[in-house]
N, C-alpha and C positions, 0 to 999 in steps of 0.2 A: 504494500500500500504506500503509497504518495507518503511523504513527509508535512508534518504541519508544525514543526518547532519554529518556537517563537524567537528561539536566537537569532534568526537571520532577517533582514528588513527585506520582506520579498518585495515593495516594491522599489528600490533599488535594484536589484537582483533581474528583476522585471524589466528596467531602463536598459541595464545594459546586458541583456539577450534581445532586447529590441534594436538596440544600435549595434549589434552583431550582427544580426539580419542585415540592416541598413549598410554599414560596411561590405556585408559579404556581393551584397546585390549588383553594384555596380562593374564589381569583379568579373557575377558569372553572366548576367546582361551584354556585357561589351565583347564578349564571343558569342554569344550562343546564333545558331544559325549563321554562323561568319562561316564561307568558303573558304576561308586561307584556316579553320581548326585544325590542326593535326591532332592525332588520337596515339598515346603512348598504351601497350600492353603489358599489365602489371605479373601476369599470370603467363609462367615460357609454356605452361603445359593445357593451357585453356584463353580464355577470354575473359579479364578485369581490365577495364578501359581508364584509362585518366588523362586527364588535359592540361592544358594550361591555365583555364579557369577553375579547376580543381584543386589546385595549387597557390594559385592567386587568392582565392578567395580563402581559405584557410592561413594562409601568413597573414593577410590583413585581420581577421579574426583574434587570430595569435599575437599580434603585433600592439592590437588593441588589449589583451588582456595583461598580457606583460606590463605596460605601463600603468594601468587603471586597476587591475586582480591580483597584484604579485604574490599573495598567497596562495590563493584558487589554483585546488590541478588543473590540467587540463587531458584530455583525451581528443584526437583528431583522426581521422581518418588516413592523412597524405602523412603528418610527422609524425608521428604516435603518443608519448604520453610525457608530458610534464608536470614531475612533483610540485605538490603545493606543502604547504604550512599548515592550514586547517584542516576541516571534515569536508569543505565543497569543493566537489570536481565536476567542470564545464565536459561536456560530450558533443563535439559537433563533428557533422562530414557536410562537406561545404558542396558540395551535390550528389545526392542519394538520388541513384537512377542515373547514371554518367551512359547510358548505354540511350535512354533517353533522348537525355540531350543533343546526343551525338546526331541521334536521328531526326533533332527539330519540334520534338513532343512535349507540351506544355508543361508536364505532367512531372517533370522533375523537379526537386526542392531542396533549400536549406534547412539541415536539422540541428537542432539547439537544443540542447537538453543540459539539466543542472542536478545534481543528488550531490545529500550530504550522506554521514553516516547511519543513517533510517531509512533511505530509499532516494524517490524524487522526490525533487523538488519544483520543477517547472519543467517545460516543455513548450518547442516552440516548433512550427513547420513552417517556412515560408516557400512562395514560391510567385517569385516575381515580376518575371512578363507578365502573366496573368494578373497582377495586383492582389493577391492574399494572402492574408496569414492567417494563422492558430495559434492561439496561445490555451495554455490550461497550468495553473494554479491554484493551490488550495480550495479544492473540490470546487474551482469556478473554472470555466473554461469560455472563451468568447474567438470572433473570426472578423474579422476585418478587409473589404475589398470591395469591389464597383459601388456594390450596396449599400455602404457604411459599413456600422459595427452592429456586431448581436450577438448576445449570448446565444450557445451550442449545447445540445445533450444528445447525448446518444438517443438509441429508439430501443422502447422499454417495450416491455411486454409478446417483442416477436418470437418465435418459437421459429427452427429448424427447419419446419418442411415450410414456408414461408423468408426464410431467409434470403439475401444475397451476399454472393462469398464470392472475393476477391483473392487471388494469389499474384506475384508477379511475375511468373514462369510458369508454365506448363508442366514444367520437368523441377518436383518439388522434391528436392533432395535423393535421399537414396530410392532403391525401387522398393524398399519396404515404406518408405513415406509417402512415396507418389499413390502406391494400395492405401493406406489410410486415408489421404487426401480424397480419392477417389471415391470412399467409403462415404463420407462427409457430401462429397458435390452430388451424390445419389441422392441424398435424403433434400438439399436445400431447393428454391425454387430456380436459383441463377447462380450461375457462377459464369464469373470474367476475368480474363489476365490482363496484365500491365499496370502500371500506374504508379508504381514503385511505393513511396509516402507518400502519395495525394491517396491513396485508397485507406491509408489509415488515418486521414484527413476527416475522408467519405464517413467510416465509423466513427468518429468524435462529433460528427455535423447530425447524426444520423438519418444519414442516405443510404449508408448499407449495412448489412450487421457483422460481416465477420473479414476479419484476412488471417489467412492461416499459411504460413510460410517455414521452410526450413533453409538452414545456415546462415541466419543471420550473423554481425555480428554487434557487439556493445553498442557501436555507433550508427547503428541501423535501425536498432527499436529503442533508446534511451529516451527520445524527444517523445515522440509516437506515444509508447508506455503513458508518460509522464501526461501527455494532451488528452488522451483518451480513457484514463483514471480519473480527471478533472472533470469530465465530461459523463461520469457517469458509469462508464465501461468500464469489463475485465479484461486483462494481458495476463497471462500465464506461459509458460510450457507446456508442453504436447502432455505433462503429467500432473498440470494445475501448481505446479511450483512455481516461485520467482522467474522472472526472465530475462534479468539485467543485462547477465554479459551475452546473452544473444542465444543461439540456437535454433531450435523449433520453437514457434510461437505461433498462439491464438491469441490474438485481440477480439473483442465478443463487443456487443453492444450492453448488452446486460447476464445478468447471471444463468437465466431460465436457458437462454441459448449458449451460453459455453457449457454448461453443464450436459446439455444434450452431447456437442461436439465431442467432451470427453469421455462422452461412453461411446460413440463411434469409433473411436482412436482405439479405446484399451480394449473393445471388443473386438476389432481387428489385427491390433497390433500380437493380443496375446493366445 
């Protein structure tokens, strides 16, 4: 569960994950859809894509906390992890969905996310060509874009056979997870791929109930987690445990449908 300790002034904390976003934007803005992108392969045995707006936008991020956080760890996606002094560590990947991007899809986003020593702490998705954000703190979550601002909550009360379920691959981890998966997309009424973090956007807005995804990692679901716990929703493992440093993950709109989910999983899986 989210963190609600009163030692930290979340709205400070709040400031500056919002002028993170703000920073990071103009970074991954000023490439995206540019014909001169080159695309770097991070992965010699597959395909993990990164750019120069991947890059860029995470040193500026970085740049800014170092002056203004010097405690604060941090966690990133391109540099990997620097020690802090306190309990609060920053979790960003400066574009989740770089696979995305590459291909000109609105759908890709900045993730920001904060946890102390109890969990999260905030959570942020930005994404913005399109103009919006997510924010979710202290069981309040709200979104901001063409429309103004408005409080978010997930969608309570749907059930399973009624659901829509989003993954971002087709090909969801191993071939014992893609049968679980499949187990699940039987029972719900839609399922769709793509979307990378705008689909765990979709579940904190409640526009769909579930993404259920494998190999994530920390800085994949940290923000996510953290907006959609705000919002009302559950994030688990594929075994209802925590799911900080990543893995398989269910994000649920509410309890009635993740609890379905995981008797689908462990009736299958076992």
């Amino acid at each position: 569960m989210g963190s609600q300790s009163n030692d930290h002034d979340i709205e400070e904390l709040l400031r500056v994950a919002t002028t993170l976003a703000d920073i990071a934007a103009p970074e991954t803005l000023r490439h995206f859809r540019a014909s001169s992108l080159s695309v770097d392969n991070k992965d010699s045995s597959g395909f993990d894509p990164v750019t120069v707006a991947d890059r860029a936008a995470e040193q500026a991020m970085r740049a800014y906390l170092a002056k203004h956080r010097p405690h604060d760890g941090l966690l990133g996606e391109e540099f990997g992890v620097s020690a802090g002094t306190n309990d609060l560590t920053w979790i960003i990947d400066p574009i989740d969905g770089t696979r995305g991007y590459m291909s000109g899809t609105p759908t890709w986003g900045t993730l920001i996310g904060l946890r102390d020593a109890d969990g999260p702490v905030l959570g942020l998705i930005d994404q913005p060509y399109i103009g919006e954000r997510f924010i979710g703190a202290n069981g309040r979550a709200w979104m901001s874009g063409p429309h103004g601002e408005r409080a978010i909550a997930t969608r309570q009360g749907s059930a399973l056979e009624t659901a829509i379920l989003f993954s971002t691959f087709p090909e969801v981890g191993s071939a014992e997870d893609r049968k679980a998966f499949e187990a699940v997309s039987a029972h719900a009424r839609l399922t769709r791929f793509g979307m990378d973090c705008y689909a765990y956007a979709l579940v904190a807005m409640g526009q769909v109930d579930l993404v259920i995804e494998a190999g994530l990692n920390a800085y994949d679901i940290q923000a996510p987690l953290a907006l959609i716990e705000a919002a009302g929703g559950v994030v688990t493992d594929w075994e209802g445990q925590p799911v900080t440093a990543g893995g398989r993950v269910i994000a649920a709109g509410n309890k009635t449908v993740h609890a379905e989910v995981l008797a689908v999983i462990r009736s299958t899986l076992t």
